[in-house]
N, C-alpha and C positions, 0 to 999 in steps of 0.2 A: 186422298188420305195418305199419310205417310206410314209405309213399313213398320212392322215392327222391330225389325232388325235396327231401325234407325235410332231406337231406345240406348242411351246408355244403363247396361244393367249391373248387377252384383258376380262376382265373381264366387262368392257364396256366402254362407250366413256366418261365416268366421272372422267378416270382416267387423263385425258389431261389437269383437273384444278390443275391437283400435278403439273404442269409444269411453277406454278404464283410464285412467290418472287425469293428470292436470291438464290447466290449458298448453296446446300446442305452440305458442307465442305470445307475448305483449300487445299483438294490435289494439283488442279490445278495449285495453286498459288506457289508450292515448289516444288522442286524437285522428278520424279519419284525414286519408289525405285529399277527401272533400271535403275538408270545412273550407276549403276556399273558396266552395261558392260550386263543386263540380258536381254529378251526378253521382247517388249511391250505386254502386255495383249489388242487387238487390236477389237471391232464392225466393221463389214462393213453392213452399209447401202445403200441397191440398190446395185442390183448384175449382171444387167444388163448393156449394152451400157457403161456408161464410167465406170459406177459400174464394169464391167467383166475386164476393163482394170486395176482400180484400185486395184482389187484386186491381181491380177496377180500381180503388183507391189509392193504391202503389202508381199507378198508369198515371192516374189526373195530379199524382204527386211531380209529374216527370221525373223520377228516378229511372234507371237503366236494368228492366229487369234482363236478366242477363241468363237466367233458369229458370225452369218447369219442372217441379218434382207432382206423377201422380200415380197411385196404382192402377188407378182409373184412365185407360186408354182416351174414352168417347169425352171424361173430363180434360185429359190433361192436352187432346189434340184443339180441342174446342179454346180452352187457355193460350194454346200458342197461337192460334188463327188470330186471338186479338192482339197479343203483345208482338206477333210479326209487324204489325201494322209501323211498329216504331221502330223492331228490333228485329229482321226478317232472321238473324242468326243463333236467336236465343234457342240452347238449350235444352232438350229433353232429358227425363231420366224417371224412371222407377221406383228407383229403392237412392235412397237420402242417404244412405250411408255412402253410395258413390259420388253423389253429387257433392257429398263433402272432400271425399277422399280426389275429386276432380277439378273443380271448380277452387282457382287460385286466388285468391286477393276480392273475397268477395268481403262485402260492407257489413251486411245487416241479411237475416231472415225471417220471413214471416212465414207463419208456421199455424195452420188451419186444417190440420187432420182429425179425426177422432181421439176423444180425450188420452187412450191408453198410449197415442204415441207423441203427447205432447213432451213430457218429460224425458225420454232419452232423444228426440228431433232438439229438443232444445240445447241439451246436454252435448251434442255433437257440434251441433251449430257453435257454442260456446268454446267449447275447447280447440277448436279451430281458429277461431279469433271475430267470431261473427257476432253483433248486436243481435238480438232477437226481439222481435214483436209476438206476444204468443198471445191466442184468442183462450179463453176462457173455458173451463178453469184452469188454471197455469198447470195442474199437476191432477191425476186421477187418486192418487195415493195419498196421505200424509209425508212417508218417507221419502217420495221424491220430490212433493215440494219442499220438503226440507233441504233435501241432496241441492236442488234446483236451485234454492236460495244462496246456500255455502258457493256454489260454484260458481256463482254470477258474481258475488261478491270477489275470490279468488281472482277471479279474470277480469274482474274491472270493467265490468261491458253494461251497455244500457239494455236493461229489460223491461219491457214495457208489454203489461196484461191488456189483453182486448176488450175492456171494457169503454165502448165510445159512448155511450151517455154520459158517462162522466166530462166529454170533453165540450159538451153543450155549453152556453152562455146561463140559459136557466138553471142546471143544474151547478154549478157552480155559484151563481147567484143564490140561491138553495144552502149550500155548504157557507157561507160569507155568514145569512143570515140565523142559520143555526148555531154557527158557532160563536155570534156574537152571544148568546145566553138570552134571548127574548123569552126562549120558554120554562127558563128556571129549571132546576135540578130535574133528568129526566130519569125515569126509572121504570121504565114502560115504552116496548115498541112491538108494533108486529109488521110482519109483510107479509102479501099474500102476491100471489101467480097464478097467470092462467094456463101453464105447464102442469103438465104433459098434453102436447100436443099430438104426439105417439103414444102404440099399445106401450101398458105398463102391466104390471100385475101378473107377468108372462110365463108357461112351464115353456124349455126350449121344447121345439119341434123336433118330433123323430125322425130318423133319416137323411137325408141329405138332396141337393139338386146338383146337376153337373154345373160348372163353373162357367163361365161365360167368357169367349176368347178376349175380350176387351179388358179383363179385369183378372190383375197376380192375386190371388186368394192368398197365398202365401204372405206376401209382404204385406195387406192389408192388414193379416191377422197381427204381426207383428212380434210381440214378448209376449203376445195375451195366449194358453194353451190351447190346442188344435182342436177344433170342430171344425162338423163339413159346413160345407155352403147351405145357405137355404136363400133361396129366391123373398128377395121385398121383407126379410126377417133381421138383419144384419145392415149390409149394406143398401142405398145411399145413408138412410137418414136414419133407423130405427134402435141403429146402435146405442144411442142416449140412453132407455132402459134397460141395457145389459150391463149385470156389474162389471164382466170381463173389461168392456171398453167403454162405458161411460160412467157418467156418474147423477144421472135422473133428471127430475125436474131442477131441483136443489139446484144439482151442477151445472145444469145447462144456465139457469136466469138468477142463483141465487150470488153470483158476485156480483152483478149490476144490482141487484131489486134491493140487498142489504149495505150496498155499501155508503148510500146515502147516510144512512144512523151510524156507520165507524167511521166515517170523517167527521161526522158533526160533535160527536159524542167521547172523538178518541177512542174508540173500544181497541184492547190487547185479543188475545184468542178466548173463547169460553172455555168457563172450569168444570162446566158442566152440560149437558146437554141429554133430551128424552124424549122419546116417540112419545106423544099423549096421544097422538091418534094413527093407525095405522087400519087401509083397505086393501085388501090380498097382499099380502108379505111373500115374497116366493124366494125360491130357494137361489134362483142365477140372475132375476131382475129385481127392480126397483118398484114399489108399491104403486098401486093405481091412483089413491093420495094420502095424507101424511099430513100431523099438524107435528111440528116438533117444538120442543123449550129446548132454549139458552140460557145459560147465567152467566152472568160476567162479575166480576171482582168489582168493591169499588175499586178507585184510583187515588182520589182525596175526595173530604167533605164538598166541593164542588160538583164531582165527579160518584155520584153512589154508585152499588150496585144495579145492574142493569138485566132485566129482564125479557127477551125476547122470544116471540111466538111467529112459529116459518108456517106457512099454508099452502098445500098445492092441491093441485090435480079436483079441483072444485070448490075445494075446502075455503072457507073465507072469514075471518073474523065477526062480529054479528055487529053489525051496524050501529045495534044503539051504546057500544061505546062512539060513537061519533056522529052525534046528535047534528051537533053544530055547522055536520059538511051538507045535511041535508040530503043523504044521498037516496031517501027514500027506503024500503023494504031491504036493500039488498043493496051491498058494496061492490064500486068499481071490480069489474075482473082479476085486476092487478095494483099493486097497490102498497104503501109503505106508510104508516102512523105513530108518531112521537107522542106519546102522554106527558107532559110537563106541568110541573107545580102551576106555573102560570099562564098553561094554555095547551091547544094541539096543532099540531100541523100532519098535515097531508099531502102524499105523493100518489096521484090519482092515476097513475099507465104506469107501463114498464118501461118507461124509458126517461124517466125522474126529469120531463119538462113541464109536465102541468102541476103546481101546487098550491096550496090552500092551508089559511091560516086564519085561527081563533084563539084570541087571547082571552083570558079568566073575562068574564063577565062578559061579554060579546055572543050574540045570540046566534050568528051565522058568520059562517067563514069568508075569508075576504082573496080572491087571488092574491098573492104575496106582491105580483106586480104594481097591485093598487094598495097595499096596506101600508098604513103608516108607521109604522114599527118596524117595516122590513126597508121602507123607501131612508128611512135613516142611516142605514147601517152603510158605511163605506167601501168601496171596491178594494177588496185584499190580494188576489186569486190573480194568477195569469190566463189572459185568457187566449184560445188559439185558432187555428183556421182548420182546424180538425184532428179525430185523433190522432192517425197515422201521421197524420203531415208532422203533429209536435215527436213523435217518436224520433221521426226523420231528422228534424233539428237538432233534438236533443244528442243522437249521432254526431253529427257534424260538430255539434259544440262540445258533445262533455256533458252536459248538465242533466240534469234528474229530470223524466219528464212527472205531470200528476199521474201517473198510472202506473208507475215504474213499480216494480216487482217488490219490493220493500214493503212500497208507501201501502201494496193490496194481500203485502201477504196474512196479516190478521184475517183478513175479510175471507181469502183465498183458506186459510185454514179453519173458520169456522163453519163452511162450504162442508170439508171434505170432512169435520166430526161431525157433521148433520147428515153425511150419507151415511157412514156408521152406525149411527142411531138409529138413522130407518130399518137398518140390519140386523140389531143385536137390541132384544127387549132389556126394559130397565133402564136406570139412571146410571149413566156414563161421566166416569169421574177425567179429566181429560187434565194430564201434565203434561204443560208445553215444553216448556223446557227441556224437562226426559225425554218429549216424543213417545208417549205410552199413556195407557188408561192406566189408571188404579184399580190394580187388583182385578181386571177383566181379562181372560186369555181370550176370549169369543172373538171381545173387542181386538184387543192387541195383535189378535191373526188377524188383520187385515188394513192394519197399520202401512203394511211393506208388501207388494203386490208379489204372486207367485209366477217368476220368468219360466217359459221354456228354455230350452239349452240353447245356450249360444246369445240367450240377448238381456243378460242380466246384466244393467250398465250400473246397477249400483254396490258394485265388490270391484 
């Protein structure tokens, strides 16, 4: 096992204020100098949970990972045992802020840490000249996916949300035939999930455990403010129900599980949004489950007003609106339903490849693969060899990929007014625009997350 001495580390937490103005160069903004066909020079941050998956994916991309960012000793020495295999020289390091301030002429980052430090890892990556891949939800905050947005756009760089369902063949096929208008004006969706997978509904634990030599407690915590350690409460996986550093069930599945209905449907942000159902609301976690409403503007007479219902943590729409799927007493686990003037469609998992389709007068739904109304509709959509790989490309060429930070930030912002909601009772008036609720201060504190000293990356 390697030393820990052999870490590249921080020289202290002052180096977080290099992470304030623009981008640090043009790379971003132009072309790599592997679009000639060469290997990206690639960071993976977080090397864990989707970080192990992501990197495995980076690997079978053959790109050149070249670093290992983890706070995680037993994670990030485990990451380098596989990427030695290709690259016996790659890389350690601890805290992202050196790996930036180290690591010269790198291409692209992918970035798979816990929600609170997706927005300033990005944010650094960024101003450095780095493409970013970031896993879901791009941002814990409103205000830093906004920040996050403006700066992407500044620097000219490809960002690309970690949403891989999206880069299915089904699902895609999916979005072609929805948005051909098979189901006539929709004004009616819900999705449900079978998240929380972890405690929710949580008071923290008193006290503390001692820390664990494998593992910076410090740099884990990050900008999020100081509590002690608590064993199997926080770190690996449990963090998702804490407001400090996740953002719930919502956040964890609700960019993939909604974003099916904002491609098909066009949706902008909601103007409104309200818990109609809430079980244990607690003071520093995210509820045990939650039915929330959306409303959306219309757009034009094509496009009406659009009503949508989020469900988690058990919670599930009640079946007989959806007669036609047959599903019996009780709706798939997971799940996403278009009401349309002339018909319904169904997204039956979380991962929007099985679905199902009944148009007006049809007594049962037909897989879309076999329906006749869906087998019309034309190939529009690029289709690719996976998602990180089109990330990859999209690098090399310039081009936008389908998940680019843009194309999901509606989806990405209606995510993170549905964690607010769960938080603040009442009907939440929500301008996008402003970046502010109407008339809520409850709301509006928590718009803009509260830094400790030293790692406010958005002043």
């Amino acid at each position: 096992m390697m030393q820990r001495r052999g870490f590249l580390r921080s020289a202290g937490a002052a180096a977080a204020a290099a992470a304030a103005g623009g981008c640090r160069s043009g790379r971003a903004a132009r072309q790599t100098k592997a679009a000639s066909g060469g290997r990206l020079r690639v960071a993976v941050i977080g090397a864990a949970g989707r970080g192990e998956a992501n990197l495995a994916t980076a690997l079978d991309a053959g790109e050149n990972i070249v670093a290992l960012c983890d706070v995680d000793e037993t994670a990030l020495l485990a990451a380098r045992d596989k990427v030695a295999l290709v690259n016996p020289s790659v890389r350690l390091y601890r805290d992202f802020r050196v790996l930036f301030d180290s690591e010269k002429g790198l291409d692209a980052a992918v970035i798979s840490t816990p929600d609170h430090g997706h927005g300033i890892q990005a944010a650094w990556a960024l101003r450095r000249g780095c493409h970013v891949y970031l896993e879901t939800p791009a941002a814990r905050t409103l205000a830093e996916l906004a920040a996050l947005r403006e700066l992407a756009r500044r620097c000219g760089a490809v960002v690309q949300v970690g949403d891989a369902c999206c880069a299915t063949e089904e699902y895609r096929r999916a979005v072609e035939a929805l948005s051909s208008g098979l189901l006539g004006r929709v004004a009616e969706v819900h999705v449900w999930t079978n998240r929380p997978v972890w405690p929710q509904g949580l008071r923290r634990p008193e006290g503390g455990d001692p820390v664990p030599d494998w593992l910076d407690w410090d740099l884990w915590l990050g900008g999020a403010p100081l509590r002690p350690f608590k064993s199997k409460v926080y770190h690996r996986f449990n963090w998702r129900a804490w407001h400090d550093f996740g953002t719930g069930a919502l956040g964890d599945a609700g960019t993939q599980a909604l974003g099916l209905a904002f491609r098909a449907l066009e949706l902008a942000a909601p103007v409104r949004a309200e818990s109609a159902s809430i079980e244990a609301r607690a003071e520093e976690a995210y509820p045990l489950s939650s039915m929330v409403r959306f409303d959306f503007a219309a757009r034009d007479k094509r496009r009406p007003a659009v009503t949508m219902m989020w469900y988690d943590g058990f919670c599930r729409p009640p079946a007989e609106l959806m007669p036609q799927m047959a599903f019996g007493p009780q709706c798939p686990s997971s799940g996403c339903l278009l009401v349309g003037e002339q018909g319904v469609w169904a997204s039956t998992d979380d991962t929007g490849t099985r679905h199902v389709l009944a148009l007006r007068g049809e007594a049962k739904a037909v897989n879309v693969e076999r329906h006749e109304a869906c087998l019309a509709v034309p190939v529009s959509l690029p289709r690719t060899k996976g998602h990180m790989r089109e990330f990859f490309d999209a690098v090399r060429s310039g081009g936008r990929p389908f998940a680019a930070l843009e194309t999901m930030a509606a989806v990405s912002e209606c995510v993170l007014v549905g964690c607010v909601a769960q938080r603040v009772p009442g009907t939440l008036e929500w301008e996008s625009r402003k970046g502010r609720f109407r008339k809520n201060d409850a709301a509006n504190a928590l718009v803009t997350p509260v830094f400790r000293e030293g790692w406010n990356y958005l002043t």
